[in-house]
mmCIF file of the N, C-alpha and C atoms, coordinates in Angstrom:
data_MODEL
# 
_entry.id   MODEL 
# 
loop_
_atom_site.group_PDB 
_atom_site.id 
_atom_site.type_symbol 
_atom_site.label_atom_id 
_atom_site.label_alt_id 
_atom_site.label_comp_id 
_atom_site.label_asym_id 
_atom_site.label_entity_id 
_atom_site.label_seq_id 
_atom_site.pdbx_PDB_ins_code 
_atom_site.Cartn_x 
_atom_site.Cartn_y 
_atom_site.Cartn_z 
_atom_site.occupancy 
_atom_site.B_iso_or_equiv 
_atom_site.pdbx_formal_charge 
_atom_site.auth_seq_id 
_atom_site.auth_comp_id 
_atom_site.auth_asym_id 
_atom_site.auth_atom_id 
_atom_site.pdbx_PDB_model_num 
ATOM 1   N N  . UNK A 1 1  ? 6.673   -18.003 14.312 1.00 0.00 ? 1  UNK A N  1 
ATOM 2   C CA . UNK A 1 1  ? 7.069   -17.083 15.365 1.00 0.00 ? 1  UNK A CA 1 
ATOM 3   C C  . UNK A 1 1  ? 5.841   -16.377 15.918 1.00 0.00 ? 1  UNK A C  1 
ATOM 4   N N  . UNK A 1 2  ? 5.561   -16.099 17.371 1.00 0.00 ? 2  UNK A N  1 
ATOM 5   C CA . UNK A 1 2  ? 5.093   -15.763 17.871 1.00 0.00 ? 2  UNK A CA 1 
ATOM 6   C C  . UNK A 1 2  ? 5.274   -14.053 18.215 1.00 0.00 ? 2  UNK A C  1 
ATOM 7   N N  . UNK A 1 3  ? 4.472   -12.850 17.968 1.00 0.00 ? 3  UNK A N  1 
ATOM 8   C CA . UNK A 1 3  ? 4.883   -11.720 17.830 1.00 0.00 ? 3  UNK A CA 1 
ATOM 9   C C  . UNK A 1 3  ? 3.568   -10.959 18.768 1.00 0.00 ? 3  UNK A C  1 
ATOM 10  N N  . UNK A 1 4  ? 4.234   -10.037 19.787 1.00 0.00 ? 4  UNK A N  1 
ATOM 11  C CA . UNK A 1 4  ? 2.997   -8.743  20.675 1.00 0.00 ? 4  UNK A CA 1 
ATOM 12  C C  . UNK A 1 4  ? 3.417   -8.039  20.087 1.00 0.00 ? 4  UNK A C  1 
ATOM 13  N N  . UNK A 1 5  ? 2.252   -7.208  20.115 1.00 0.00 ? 5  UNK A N  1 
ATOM 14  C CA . UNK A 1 5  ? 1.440   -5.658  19.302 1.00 0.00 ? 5  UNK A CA 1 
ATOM 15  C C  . UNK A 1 5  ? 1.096   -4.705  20.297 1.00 0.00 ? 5  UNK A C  1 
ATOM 16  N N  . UNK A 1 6  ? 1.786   -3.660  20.911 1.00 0.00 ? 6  UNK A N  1 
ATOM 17  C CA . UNK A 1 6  ? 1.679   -2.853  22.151 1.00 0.00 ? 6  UNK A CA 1 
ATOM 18  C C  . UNK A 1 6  ? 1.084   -1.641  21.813 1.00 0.00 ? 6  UNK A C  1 
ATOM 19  N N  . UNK A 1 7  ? 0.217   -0.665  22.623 1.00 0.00 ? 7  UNK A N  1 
ATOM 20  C CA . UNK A 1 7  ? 0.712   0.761   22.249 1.00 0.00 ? 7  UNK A CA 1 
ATOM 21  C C  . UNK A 1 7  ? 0.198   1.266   23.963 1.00 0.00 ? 7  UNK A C  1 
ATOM 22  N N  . UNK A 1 8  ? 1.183   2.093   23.561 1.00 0.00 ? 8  UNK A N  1 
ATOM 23  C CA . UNK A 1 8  ? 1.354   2.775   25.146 1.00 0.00 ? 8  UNK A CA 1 
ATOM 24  C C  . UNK A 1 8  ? -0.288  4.131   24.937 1.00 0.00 ? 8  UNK A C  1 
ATOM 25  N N  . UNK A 1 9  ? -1.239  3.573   25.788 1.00 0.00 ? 9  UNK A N  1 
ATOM 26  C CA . UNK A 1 9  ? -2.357  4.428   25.423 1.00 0.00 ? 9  UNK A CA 1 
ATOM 27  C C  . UNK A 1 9  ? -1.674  5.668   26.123 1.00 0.00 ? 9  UNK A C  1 
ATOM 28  N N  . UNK A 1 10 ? -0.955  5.665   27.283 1.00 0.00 ? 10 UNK A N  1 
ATOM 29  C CA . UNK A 1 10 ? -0.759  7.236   27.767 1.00 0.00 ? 10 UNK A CA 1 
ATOM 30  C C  . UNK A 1 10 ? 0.242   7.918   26.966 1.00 0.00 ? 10 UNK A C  1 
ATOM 31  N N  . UNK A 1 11 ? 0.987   7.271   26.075 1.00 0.00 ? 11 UNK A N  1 
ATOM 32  C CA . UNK A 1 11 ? 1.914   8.244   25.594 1.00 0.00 ? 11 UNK A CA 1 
ATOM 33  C C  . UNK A 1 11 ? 1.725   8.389   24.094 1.00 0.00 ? 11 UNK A C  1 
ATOM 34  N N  . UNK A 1 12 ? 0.254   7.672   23.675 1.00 0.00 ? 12 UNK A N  1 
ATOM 35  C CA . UNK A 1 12 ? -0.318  8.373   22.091 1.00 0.00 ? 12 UNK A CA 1 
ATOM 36  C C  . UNK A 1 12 ? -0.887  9.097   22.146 1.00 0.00 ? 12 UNK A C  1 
ATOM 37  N N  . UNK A 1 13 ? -0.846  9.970   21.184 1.00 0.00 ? 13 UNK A N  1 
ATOM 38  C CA . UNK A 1 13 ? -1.612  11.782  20.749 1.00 0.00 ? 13 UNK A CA 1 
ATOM 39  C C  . UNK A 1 13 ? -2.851  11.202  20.265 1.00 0.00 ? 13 UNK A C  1 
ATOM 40  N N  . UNK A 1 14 ? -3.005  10.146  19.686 1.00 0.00 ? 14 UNK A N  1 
ATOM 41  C CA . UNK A 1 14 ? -4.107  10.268  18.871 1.00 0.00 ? 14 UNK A CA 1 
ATOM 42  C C  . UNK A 1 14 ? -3.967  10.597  17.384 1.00 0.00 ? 14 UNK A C  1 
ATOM 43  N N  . UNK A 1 15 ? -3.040  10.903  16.874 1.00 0.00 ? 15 UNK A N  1 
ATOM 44  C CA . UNK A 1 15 ? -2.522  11.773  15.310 1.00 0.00 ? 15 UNK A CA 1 
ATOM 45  C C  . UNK A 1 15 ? -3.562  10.381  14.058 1.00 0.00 ? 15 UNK A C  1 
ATOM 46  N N  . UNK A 1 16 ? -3.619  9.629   14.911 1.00 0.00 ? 16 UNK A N  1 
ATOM 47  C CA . UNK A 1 16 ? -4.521  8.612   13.443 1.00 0.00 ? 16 UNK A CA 1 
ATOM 48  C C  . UNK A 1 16 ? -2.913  8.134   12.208 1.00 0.00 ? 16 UNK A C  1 
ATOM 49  N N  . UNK A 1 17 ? -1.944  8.531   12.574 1.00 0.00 ? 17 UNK A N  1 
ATOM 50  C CA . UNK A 1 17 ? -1.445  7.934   11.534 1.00 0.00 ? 17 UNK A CA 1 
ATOM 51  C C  . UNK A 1 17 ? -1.202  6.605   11.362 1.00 0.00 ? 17 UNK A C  1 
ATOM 52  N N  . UNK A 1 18 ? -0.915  5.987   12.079 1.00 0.00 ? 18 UNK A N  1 
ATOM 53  C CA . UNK A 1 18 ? -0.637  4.705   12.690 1.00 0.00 ? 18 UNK A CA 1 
ATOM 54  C C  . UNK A 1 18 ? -2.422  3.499   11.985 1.00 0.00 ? 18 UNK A C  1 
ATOM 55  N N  . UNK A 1 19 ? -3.256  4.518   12.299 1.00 0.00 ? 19 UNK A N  1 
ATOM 56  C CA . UNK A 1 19 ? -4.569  4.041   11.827 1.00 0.00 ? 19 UNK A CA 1 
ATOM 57  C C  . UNK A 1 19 ? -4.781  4.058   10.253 1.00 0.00 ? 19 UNK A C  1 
ATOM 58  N N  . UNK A 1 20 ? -4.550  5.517   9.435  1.00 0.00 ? 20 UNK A N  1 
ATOM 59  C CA . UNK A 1 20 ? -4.441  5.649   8.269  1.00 0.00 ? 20 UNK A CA 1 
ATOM 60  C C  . UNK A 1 20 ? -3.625  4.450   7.231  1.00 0.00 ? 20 UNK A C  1 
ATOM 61  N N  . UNK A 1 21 ? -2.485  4.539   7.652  1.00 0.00 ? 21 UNK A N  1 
ATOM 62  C CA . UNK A 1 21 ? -0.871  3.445   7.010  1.00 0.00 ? 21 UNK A CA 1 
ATOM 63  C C  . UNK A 1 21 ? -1.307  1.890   7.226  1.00 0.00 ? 21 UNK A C  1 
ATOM 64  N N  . UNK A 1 22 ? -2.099  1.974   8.242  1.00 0.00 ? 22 UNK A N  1 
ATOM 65  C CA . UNK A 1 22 ? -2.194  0.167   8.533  1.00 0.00 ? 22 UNK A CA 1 
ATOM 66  C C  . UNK A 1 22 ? -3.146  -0.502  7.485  1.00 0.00 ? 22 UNK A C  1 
ATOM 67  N N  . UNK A 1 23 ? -2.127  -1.453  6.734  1.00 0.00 ? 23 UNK A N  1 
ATOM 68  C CA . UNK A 1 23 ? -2.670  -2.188  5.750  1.00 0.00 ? 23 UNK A CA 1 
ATOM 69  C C  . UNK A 1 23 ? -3.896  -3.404  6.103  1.00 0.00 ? 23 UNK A C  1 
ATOM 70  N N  . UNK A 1 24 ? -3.810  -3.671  7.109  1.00 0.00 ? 24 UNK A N  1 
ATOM 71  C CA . UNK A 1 24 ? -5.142  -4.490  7.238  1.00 0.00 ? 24 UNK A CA 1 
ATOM 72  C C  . UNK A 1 24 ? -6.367  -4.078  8.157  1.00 0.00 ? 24 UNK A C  1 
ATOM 73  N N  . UNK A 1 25 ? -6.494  -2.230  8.357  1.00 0.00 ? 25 UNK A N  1 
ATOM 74  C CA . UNK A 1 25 ? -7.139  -2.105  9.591  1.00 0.00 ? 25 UNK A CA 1 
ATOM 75  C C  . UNK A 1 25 ? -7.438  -2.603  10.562 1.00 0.00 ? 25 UNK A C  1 
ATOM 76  N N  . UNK A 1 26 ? -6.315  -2.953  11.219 1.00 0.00 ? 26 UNK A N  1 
ATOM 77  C CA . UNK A 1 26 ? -6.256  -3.354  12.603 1.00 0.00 ? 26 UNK A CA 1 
ATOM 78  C C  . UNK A 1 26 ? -6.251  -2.309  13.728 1.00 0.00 ? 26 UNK A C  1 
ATOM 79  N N  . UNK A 1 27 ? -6.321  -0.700  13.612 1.00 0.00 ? 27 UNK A N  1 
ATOM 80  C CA . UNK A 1 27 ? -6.120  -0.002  14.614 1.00 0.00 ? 27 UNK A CA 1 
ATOM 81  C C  . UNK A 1 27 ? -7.322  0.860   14.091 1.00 0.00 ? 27 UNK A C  1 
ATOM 82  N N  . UNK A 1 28 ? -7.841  1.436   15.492 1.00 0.00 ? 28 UNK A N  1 
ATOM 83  C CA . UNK A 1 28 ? -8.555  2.559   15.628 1.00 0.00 ? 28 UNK A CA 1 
ATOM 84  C C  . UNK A 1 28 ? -8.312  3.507   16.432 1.00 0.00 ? 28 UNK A C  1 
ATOM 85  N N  . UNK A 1 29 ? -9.218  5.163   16.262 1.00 0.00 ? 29 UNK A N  1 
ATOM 86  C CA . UNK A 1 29 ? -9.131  5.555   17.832 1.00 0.00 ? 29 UNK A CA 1 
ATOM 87  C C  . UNK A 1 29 ? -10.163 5.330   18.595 1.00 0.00 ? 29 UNK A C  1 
ATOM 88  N N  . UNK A 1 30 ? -9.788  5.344   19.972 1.00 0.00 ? 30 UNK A N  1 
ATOM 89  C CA . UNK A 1 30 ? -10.468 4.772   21.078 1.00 0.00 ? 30 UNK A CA 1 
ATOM 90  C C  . UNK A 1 30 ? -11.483 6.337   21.497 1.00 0.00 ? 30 UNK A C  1 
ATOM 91  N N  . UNK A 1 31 ? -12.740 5.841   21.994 1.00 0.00 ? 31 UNK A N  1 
ATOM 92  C CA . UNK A 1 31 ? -13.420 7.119   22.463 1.00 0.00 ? 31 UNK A CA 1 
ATOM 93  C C  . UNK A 1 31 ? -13.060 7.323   23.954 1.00 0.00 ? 31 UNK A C  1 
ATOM 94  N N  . UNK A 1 32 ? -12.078 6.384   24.533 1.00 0.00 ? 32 UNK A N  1 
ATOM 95  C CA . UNK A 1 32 ? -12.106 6.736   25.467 1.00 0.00 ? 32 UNK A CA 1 
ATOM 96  C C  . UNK A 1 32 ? -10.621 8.094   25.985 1.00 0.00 ? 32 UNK A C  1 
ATOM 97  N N  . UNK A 1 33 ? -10.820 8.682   26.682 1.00 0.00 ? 33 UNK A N  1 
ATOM 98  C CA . UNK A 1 33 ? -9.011  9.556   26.744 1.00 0.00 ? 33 UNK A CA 1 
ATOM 99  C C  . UNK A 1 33 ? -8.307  9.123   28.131 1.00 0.00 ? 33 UNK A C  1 
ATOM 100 N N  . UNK A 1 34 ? -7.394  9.124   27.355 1.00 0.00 ? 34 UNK A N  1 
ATOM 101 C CA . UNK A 1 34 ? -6.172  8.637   28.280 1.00 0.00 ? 34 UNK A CA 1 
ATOM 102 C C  . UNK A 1 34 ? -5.633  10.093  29.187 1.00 0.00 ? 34 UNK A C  1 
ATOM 103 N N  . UNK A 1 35 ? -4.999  9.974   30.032 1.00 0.00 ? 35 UNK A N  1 
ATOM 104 C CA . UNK A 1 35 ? -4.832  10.429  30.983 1.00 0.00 ? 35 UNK A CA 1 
ATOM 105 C C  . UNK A 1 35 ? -3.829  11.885  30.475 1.00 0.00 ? 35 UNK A C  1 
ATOM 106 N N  . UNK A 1 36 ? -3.456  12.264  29.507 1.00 0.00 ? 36 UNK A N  1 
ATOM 107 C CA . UNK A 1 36 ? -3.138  13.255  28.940 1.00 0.00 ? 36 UNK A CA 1 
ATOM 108 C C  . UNK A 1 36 ? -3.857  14.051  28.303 1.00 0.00 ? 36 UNK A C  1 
ATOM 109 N N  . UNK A 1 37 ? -5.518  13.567  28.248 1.00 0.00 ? 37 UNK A N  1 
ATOM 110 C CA . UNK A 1 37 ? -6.732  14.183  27.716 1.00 0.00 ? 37 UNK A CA 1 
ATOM 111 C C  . UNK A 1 37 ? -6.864  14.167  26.121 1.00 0.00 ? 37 UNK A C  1 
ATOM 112 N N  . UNK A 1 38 ? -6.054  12.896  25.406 1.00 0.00 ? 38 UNK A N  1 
ATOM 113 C CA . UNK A 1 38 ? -5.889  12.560  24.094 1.00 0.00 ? 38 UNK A CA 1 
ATOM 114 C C  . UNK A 1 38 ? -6.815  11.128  23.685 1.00 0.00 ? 38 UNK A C  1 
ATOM 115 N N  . UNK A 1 39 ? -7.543  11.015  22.676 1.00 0.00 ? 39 UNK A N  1 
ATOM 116 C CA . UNK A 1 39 ? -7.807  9.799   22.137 1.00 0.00 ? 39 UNK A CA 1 
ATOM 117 C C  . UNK A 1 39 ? -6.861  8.744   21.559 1.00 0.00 ? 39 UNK A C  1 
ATOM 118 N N  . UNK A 1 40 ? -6.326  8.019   21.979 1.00 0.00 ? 40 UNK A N  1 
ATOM 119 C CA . UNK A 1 40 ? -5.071  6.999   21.623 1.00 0.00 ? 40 UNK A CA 1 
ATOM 120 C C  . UNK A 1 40 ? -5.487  6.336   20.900 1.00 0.00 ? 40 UNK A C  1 
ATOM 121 N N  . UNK A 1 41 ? -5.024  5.363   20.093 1.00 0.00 ? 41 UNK A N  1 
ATOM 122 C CA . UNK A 1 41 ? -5.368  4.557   18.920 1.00 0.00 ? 41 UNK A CA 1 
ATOM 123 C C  . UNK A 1 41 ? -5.138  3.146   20.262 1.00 0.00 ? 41 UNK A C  1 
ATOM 124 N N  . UNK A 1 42 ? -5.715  2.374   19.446 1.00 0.00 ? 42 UNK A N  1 
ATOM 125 C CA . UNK A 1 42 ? -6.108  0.927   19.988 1.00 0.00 ? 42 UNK A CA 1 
ATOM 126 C C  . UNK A 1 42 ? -6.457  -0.498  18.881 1.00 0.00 ? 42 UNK A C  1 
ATOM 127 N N  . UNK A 1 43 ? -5.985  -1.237  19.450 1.00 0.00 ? 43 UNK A N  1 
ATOM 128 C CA . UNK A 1 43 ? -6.115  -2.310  18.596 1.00 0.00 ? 43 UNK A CA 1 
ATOM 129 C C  . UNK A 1 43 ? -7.611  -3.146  18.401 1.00 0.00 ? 43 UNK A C  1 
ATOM 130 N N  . UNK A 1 44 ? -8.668  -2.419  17.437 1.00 0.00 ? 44 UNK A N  1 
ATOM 131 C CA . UNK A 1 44 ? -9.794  -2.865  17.693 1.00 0.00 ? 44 UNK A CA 1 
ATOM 132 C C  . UNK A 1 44 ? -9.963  -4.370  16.844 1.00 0.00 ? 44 UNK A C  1 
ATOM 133 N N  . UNK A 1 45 ? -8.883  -4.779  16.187 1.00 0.00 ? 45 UNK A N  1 
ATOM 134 C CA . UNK A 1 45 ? -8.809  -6.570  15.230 1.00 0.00 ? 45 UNK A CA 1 
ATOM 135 C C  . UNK A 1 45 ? -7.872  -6.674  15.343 1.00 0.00 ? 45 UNK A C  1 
ATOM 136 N N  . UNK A 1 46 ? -7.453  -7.436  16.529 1.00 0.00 ? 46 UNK A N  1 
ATOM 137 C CA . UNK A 1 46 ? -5.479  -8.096  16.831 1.00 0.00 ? 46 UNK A CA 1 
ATOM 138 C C  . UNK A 1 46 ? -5.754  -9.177  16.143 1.00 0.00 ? 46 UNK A C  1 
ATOM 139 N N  . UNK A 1 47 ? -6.450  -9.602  15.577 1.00 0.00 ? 47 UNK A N  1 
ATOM 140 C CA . UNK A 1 47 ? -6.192  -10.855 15.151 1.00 0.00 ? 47 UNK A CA 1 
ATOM 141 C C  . UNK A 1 47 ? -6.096  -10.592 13.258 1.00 0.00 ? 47 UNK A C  1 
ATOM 142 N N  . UNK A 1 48 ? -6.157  -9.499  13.104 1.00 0.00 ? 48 UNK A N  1 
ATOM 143 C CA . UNK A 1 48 ? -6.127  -9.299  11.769 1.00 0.00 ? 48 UNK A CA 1 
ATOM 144 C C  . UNK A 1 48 ? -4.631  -8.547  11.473 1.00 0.00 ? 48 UNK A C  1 
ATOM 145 N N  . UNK A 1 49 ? -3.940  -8.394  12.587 1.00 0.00 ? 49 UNK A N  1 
ATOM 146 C CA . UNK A 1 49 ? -2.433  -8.078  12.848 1.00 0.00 ? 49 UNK A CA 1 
ATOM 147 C C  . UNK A 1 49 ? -1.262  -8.723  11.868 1.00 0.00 ? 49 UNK A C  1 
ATOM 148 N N  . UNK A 1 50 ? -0.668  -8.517  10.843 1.00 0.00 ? 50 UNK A N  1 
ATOM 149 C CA . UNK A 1 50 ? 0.584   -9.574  10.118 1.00 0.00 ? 50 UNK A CA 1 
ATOM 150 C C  . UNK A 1 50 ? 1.642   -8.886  10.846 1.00 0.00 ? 50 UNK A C  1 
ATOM 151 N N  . UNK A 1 51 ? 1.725   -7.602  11.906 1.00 0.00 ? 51 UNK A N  1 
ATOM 152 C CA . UNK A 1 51 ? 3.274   -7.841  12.528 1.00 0.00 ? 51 UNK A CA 1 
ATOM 153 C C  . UNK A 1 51 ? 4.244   -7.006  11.395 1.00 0.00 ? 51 UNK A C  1 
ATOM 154 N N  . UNK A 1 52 ? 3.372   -5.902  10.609 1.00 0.00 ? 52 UNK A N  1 
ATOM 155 C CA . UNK A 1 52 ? 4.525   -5.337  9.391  1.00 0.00 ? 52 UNK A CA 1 
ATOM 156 C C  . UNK A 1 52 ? 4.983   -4.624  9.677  1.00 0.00 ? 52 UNK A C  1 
ATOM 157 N N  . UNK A 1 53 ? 4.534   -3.511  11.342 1.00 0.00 ? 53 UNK A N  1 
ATOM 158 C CA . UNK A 1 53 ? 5.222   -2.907  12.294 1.00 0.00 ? 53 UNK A CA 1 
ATOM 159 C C  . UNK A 1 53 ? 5.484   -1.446  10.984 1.00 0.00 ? 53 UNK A C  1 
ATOM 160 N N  . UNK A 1 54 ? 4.749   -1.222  10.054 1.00 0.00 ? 54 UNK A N  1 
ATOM 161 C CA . UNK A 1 54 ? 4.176   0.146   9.517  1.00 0.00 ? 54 UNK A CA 1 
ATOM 162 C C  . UNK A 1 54 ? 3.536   0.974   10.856 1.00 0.00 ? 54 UNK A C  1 
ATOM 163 N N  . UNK A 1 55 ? 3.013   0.296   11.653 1.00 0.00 ? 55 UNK A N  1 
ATOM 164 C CA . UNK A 1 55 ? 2.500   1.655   12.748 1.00 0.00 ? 55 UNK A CA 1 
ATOM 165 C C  . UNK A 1 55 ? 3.589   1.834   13.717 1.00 0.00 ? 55 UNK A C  1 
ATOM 166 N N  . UNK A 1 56 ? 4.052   1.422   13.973 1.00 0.00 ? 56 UNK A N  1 
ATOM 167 C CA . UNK A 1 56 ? 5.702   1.650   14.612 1.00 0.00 ? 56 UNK A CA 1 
ATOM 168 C C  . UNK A 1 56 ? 6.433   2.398   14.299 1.00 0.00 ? 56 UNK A C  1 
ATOM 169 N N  . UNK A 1 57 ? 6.791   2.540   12.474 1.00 0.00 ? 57 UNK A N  1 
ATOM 170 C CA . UNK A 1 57 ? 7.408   2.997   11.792 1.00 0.00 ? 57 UNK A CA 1 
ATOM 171 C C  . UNK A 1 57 ? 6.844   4.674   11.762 1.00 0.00 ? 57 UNK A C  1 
ATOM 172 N N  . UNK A 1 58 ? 5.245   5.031   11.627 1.00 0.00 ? 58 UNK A N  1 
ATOM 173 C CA . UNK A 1 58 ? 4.682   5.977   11.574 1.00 0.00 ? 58 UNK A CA 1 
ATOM 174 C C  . UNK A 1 58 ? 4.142   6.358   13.119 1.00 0.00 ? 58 UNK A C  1 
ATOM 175 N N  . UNK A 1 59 ? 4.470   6.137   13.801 1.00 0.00 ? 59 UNK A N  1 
ATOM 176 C CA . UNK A 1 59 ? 4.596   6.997   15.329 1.00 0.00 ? 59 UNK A CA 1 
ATOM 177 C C  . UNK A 1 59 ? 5.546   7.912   15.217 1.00 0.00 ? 59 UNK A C  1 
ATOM 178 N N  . UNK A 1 60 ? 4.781   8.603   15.576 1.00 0.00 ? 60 UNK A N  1 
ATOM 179 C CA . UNK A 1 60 ? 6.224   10.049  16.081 1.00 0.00 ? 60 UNK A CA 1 
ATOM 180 C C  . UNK A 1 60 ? 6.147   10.003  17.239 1.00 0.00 ? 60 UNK A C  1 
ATOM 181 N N  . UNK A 1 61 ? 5.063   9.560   18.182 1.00 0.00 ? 61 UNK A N  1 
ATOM 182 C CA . UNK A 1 61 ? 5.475   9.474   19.645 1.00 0.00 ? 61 UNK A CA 1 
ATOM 183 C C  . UNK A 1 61 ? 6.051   8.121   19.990 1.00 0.00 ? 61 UNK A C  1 
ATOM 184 N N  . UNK A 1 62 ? 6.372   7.170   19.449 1.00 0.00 ? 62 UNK A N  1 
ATOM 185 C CA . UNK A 1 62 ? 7.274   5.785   19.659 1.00 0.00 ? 62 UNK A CA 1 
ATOM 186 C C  . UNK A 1 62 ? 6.352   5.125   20.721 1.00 0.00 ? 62 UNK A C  1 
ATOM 187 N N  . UNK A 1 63 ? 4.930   5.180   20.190 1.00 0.00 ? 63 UNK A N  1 
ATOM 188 C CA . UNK A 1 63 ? 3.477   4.864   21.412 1.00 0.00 ? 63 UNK A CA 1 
ATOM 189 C C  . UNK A 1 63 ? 3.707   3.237   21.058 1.00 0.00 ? 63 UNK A C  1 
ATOM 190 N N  . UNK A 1 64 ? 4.206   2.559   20.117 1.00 0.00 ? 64 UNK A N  1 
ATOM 191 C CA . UNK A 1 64 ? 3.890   1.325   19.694 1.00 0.00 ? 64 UNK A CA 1 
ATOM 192 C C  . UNK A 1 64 ? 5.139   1.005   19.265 1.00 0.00 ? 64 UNK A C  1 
ATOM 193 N N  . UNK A 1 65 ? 4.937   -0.887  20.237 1.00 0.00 ? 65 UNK A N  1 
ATOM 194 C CA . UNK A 1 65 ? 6.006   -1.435  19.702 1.00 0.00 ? 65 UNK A CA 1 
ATOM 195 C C  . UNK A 1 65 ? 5.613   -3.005  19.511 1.00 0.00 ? 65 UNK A C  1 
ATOM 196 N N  . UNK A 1 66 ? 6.244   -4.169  19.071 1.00 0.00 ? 66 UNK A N  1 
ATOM 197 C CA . UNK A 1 66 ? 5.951   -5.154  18.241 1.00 0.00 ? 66 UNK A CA 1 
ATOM 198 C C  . UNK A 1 66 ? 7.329   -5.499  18.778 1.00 0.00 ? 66 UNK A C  1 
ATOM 199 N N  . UNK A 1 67 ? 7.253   -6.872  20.110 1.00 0.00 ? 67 UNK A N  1 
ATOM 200 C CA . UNK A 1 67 ? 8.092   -7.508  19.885 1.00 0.00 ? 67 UNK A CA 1 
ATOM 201 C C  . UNK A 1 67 ? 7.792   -8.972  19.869 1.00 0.00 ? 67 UNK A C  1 
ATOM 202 N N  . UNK A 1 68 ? 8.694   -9.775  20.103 1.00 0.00 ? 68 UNK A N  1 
ATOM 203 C CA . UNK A 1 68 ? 8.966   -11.061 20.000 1.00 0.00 ? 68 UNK A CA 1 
ATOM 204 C C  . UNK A 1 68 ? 8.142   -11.296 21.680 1.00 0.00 ? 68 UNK A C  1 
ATOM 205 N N  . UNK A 1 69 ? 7.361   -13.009 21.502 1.00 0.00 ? 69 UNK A N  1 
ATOM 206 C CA . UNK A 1 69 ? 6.973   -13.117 22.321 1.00 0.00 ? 69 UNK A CA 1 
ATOM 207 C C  . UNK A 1 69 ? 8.009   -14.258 23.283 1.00 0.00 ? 69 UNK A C  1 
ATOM 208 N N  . UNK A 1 70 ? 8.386   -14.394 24.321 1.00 0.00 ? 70 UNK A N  1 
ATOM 209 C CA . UNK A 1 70 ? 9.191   -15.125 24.892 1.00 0.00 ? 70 UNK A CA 1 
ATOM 210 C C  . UNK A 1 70 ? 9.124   -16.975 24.679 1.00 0.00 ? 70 UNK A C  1 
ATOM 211 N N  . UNK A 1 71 ? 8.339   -17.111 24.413 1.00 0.00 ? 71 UNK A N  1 
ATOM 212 C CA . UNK A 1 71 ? 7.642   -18.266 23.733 1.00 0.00 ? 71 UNK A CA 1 
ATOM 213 C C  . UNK A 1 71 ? 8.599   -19.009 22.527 1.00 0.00 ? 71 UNK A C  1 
ATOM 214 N N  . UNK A 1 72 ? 8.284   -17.768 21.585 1.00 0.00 ? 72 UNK A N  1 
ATOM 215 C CA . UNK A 1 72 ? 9.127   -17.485 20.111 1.00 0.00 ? 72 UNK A CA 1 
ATOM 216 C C  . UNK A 1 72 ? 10.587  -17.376 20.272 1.00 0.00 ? 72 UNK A C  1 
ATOM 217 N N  . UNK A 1 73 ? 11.157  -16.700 21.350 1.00 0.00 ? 73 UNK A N  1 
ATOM 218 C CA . UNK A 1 73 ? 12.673  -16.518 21.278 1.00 0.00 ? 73 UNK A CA 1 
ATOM 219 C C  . UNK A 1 73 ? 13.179  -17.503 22.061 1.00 0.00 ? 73 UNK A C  1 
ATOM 220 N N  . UNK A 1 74 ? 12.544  -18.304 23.292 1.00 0.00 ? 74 UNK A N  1 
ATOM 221 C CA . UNK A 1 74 ? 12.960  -20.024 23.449 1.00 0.00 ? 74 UNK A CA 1 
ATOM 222 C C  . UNK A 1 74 ? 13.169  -20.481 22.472 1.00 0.00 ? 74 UNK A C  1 
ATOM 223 N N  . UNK A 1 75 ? 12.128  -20.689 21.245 1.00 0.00 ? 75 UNK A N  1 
ATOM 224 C CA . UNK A 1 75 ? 12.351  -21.790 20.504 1.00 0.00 ? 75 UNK A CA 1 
ATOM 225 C C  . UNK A 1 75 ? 13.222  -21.396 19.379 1.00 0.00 ? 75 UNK A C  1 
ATOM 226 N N  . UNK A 1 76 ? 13.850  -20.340 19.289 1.00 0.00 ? 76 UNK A N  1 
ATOM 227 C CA . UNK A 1 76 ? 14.877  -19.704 18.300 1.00 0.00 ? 76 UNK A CA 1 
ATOM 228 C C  . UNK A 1 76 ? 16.246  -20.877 18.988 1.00 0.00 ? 76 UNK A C  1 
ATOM 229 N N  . UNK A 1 77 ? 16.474  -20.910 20.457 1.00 0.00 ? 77 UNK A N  1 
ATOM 230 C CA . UNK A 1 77 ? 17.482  -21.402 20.841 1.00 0.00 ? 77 UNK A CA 1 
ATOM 231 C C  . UNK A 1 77 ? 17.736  -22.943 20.919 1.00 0.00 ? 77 UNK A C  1 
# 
């Protein structure tokens, strides 16, 4: 299965939790600020991603989501 790894840079605080919890350090924060004047977390190793959707789980702003790629849900059918 084929799986995207999102995070909405304008609607993360920056809180690092999402960075802390992630078992394969795949996220950082970004130096750059997003348009709410916050450092957002960012995916600095997507390829080191397994999709365990722990940073999903630890958003309190619901900045990140992990779905199915359209690819993957064709071939479900």
């Amino acid at each position: 299965m084929s799986y995207r790894h999102e995070i909405d840079a304008d609607r993360c605080k920056g809180c690092g939790l999402c960075v802390k919890f992630c078992p394969k350090n795949v996220l950082e924060i970004s130096d750059k600020v997003n348009s709410k004047g916050y450092f957002p977390a960012y995916q600095a190793r997507p390829e080191d991603c397994i999709f365990c959707a722990i940073c999903c789980t630890m958003c309190p702003d619901v900045a990140i989501t992990i779905s199915e790629t359209a690819e993957a849900a064709e071939s479900k059918e």
